[in-house]
N, C-alpha and C positions, 0 to 999 in steps of 0.2 A: 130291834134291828139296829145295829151296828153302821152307823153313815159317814164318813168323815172326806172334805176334799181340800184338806190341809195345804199350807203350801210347800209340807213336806211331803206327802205320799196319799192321797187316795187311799181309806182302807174303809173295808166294808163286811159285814157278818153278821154274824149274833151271839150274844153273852147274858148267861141266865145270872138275874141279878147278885144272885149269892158269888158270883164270880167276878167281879165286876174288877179284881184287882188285876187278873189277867190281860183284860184291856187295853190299861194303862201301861203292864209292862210290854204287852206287844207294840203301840205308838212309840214309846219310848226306845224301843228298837229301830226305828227309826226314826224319833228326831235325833238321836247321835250318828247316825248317817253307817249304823251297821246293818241297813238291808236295801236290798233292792226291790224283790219282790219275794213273798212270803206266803206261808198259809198257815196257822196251827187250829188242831181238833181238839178236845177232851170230853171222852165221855167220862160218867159219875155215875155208877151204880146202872150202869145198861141205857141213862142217858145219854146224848149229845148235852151237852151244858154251856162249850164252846164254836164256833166255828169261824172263824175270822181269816181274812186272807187280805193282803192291801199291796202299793206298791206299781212296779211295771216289768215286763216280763223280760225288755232290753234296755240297756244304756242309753238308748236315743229317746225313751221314754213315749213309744209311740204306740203301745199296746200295755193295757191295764194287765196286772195279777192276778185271777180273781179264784173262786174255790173250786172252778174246775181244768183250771192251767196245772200244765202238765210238765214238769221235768225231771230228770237223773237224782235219783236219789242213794245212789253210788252203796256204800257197804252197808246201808237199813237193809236192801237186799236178801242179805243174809241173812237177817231174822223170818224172811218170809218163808225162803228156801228150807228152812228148818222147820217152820210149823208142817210144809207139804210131807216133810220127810218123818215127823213126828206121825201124820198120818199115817203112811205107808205101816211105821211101827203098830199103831192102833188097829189094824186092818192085820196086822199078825203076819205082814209077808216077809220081816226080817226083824230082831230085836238091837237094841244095841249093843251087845258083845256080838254079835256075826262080823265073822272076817267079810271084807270088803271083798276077799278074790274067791270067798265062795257062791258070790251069787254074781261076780265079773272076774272071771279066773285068769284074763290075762296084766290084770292090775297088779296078781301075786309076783311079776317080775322086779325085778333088784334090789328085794330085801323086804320089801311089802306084806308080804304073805299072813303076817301077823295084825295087820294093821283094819282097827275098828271101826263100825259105822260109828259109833259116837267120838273116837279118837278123829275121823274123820269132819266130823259135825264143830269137835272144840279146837279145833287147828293142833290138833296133837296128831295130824296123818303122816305128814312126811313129806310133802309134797305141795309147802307153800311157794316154791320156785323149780322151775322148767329147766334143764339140760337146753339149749341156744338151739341144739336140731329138732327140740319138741315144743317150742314156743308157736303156738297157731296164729295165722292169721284171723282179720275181722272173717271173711268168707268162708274159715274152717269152723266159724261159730254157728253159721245159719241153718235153722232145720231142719234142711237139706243135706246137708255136709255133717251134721252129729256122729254118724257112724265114722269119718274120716276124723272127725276133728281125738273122737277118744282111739282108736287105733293110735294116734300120734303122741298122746300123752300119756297111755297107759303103762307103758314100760318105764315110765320115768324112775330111774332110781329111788330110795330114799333119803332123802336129803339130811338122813343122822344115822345114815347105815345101821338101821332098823331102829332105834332107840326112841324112843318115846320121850318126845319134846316140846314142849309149847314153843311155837311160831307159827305168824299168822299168816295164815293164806287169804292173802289179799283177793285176788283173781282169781286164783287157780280151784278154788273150793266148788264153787257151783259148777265146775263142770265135771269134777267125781261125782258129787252126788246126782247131779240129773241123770249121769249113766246109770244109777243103782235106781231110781224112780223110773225111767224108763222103760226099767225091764220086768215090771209086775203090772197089775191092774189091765186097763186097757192099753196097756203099752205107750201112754201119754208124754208127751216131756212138761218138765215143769211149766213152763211157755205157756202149752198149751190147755193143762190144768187151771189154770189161771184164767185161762180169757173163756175156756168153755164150762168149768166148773165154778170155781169164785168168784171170777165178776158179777155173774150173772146172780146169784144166790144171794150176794151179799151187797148187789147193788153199786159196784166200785169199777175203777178204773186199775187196773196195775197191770204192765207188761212186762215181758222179758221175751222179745223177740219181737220187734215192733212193727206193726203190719205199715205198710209205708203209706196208708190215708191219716194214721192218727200223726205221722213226723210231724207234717207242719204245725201243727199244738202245742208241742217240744217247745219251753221256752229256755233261751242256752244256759249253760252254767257261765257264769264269773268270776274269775278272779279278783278279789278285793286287794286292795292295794300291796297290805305287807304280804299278803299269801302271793302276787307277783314277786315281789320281792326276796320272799324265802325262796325260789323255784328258780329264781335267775341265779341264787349264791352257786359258783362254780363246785362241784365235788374233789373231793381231796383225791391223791392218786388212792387207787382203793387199795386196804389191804384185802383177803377177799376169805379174812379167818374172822372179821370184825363184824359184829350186831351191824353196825352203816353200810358197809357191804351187804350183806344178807336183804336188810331190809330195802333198800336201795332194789335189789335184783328180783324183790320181791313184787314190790309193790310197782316197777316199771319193767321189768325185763321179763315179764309173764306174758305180755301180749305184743304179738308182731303188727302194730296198726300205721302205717305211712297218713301224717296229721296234712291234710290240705293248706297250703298256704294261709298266714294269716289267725290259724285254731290251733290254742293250744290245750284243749280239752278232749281227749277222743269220745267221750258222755255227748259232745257236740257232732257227734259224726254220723251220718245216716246208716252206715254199712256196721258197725258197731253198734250201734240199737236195732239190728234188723237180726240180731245173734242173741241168743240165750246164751249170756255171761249172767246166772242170779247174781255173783258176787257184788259184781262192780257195775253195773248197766241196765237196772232194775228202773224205771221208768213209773210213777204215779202222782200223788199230790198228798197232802196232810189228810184228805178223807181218806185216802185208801188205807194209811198208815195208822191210822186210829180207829179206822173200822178193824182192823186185824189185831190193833192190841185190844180191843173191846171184845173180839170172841175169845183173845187167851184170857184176859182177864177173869172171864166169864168161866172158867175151868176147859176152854178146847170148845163153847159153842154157843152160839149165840140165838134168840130161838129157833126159828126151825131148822138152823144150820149145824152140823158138826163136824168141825175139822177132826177131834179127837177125842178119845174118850177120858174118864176121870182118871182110870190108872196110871194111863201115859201122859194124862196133861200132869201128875202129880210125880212121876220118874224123872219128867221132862224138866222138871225144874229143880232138881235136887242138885247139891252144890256137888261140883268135881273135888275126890280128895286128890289126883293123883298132879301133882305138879301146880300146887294151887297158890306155893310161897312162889315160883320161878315166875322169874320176870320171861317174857317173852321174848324170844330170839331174834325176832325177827326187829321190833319194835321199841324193845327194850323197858314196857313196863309190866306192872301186874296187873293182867287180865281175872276177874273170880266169873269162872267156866262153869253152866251148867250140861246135863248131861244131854237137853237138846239142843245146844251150842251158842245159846244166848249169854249173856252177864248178866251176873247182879253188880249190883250197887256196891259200894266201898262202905266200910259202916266209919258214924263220924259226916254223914253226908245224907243230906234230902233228898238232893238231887243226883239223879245219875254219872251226869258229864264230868269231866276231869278235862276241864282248860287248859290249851298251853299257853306262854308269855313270852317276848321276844324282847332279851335287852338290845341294847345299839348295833351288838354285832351281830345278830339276829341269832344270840345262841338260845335255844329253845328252855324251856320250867313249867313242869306242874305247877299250876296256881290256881285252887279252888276259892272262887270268891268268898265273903264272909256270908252274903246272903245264900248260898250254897253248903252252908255246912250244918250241922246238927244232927237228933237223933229222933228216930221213930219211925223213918221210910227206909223201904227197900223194894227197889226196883227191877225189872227186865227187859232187857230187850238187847237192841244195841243201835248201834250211831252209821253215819255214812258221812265218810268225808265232805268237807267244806261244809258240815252244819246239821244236815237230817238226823232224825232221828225216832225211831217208834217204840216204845216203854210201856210197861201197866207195871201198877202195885196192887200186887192181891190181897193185900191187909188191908188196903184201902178203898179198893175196888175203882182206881182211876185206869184209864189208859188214853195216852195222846199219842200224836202227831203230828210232825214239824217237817215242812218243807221250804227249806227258801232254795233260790236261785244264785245269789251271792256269794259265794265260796272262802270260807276264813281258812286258815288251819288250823291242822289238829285232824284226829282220829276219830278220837272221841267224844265230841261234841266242844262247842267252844260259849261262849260269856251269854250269849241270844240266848240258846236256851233255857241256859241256869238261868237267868231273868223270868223266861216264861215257867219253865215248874216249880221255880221259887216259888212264885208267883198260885201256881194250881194248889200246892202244898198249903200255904198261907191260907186261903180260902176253905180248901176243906177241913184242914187243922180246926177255925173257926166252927163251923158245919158239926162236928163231931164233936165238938165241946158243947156246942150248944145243948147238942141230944143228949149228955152225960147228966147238964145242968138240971133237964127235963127228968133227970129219971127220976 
């Protein structure tokens, strides 16, 4: 058992001793003063091996972190929304080449009509930004209002006059596909698959529509200092043919949320977590996110659970050829898409994340650390703004999960967690030499 009540942070868990490096680099993440409060998981061959969490859940420092604090873990989201929808495939009620507008035929409006569940799943839909009369409110998101909220987006043109393009659908993604899950099985919405099928099965906490006893739990997100700072820089006059345009309308101009005084996170807003947004408003802690890369790890099932079967957990991860040099439209980098809408890893690279670095003028650079680079992992999953992130490697049979509350920038994960699966890599690297030495 993991104790510390430092007079940098309080952290607490447990770390099986062959891990022991992982430890270090979690404290370490805080004593350079890059968290506030945190969690990370890793299972190892269907064990738990880590679990740590440390830290406080606000700036005023008056409520501890601990492994079952709860908050936004923004675009990991998406990797959830896919395992459900990987399901659905495994249950054989749609494949991934099904048109989108044959099993919701009024999506096939302005150009659509071609466009894939998996084109959909790898942001090659069409429809990573909203027309300004089809942008929803928080209230068009709530379970309630779902049939109003897709009535309003489903006609959305497509946003490459039908052409088949990588750009990411920030927001806009989990609520096509909840409308395509919604409409087989028990007529469930993701939301609700989760809190009456998953949670309970596998033991975890994860929401996407948040019932309003678990809010007060919610511990808020943060802005750490230069991620204020990036956010304050004013926007240029847009041009509105440009990647900063696109992405810009993408990533903020998809949801119509009026911020209460004072909040500059709408992940902080009660009426916004009370809405199935999977994309961006996805709500659990580093258990939930490493119990779920532990049943993909695990081929789609963990014992007596299964999200999916072998064929699909085995399609579900096959690399995308179509658009796989193109940088992203939206975002402006290279995404490597699989076919159930996760990433793999960059090869050249242990770990998954792809850091940014801000010079003086706060102009943005890929910058992979050194302890971050090499060769013999490859990863899954994906990341959620300001830090999260849920990952397995099936060569190696790990999967974590990272939650903090402190928000950096970046997309794709930032410096914390290269530190922490450096860190896992290091460890079982060791582990697996060992058994070669034994043979």
């Amino acid at each position: 058992m993991v104790s510390s009540n430092s007079s940098v942070a309080p952290v607490g868990g447990f770390v099986a001793e062959e891990f022991s490096d992982v430890r270090t680099a979690f404290f370490d993440n805080f004593r350079r003063g890059d968290e506030l409060g945190a969690g990370f998981v890793v299972y190892y061959k269907n064990k738990m091996v880590v679990d740590l969490w440390g830290g406080y859940e606000t700036p005023t420092k008056s409520k501890l972190y601990t492994g079952t604090s709860l908050n936004v873990v923004h675009s990991s989201g998406k990797a959830i929304m896919s395992m459900v929808v990987c399901h659905f495939v495994s249950r054989g009620y749609f494949s991934w080449d099904t048109k989108v507008a044959d099993i919701w035929p009024e999506f096939g409006e302005g150009g659509k009509e071609n466009v894939t569940v998996k084109e959909l799943l790898e942001h090659q839909g069409g429809v990573g930004f909203l027309d300004e009369e089809r942008v929803p409110s928080a209230e068009d998101t709530w379970l309630e209002n779902l049939d109003r909220l897709e009535q309003k987006i489903a006609g959305q043109p497509h946003n490459y006059s039908g052409k088949t393009t990588k750009s990411y659908h920030a927001v806009t993604r989990g609520w096509f596909l909840n409308a395509l899950v919604r409409r087989f099985g028990d007529k469930k919405t993701h939301g609700q698959l989760l809190r009456d099928w998953i949670n309970p099965a596998l033991g975890i906490e994860v929401y996407c529509g948040l019932p309003d006893v678990v809010f007060p739990r919610v511990a808020p997100m943060i802005e750490n200092s230069l991620l204020a700072r990036v956010n304050s820089v004013p926007l240029p006059q847009p041009d509105k043919s440009s990647p900063a345009y696109r992405s810009h309308r993408t990533l903020a101009g998809s949801f119509n949320v009026k911020l209460p005084s004072g909040t500059v996170q709408r992940g902080n807003v009660r009426e916004v977590l009370k809405g199935e947004t999977p994309s961006g408003y996805t709500v659990t802690n580093a258990r939930g996110l490493a119990k779920l890369a532990a049943v993909m790890v695990n081929g789609g099932k963990l014992d007596d659970f299964e999200l999916m079967d072998k064929k699909t957990w085995e399609e579900a991860h096959t690399l995308e050829s179509i658009n796989l040099d193109q940088r992203d439209d939206a975002i402006g980098i290279k995404i490597r898409t699989v076919f159930g809408g996760w990433s793999k890893s960059n090869p050249g690279q242990i770990v998954p994340q792809v850091p940014l670095t801000y010079d003086e003028k706060l102009i943005a650079k890929i910058s992979v650390p050194v302890n971050g680079k090499g060769h013999g992992w490859e990863w899954v999953g994906w990341f959620g703004m300001g830090g999260s992130c849920i990952q397995w490697s099936p060569e190696h049979h790990v999967a974590v999960g990272y939650v903090p509350n402190l928000m950096h920038p970046g997309v794709i994960g930032d410096v914390r967690g290269v530190n922490l699966i450096s860190a896992v890599v290091a460890c079982v690297n060791r582990i697996e030499q060992r058994g070669k030495l034994k043979l």
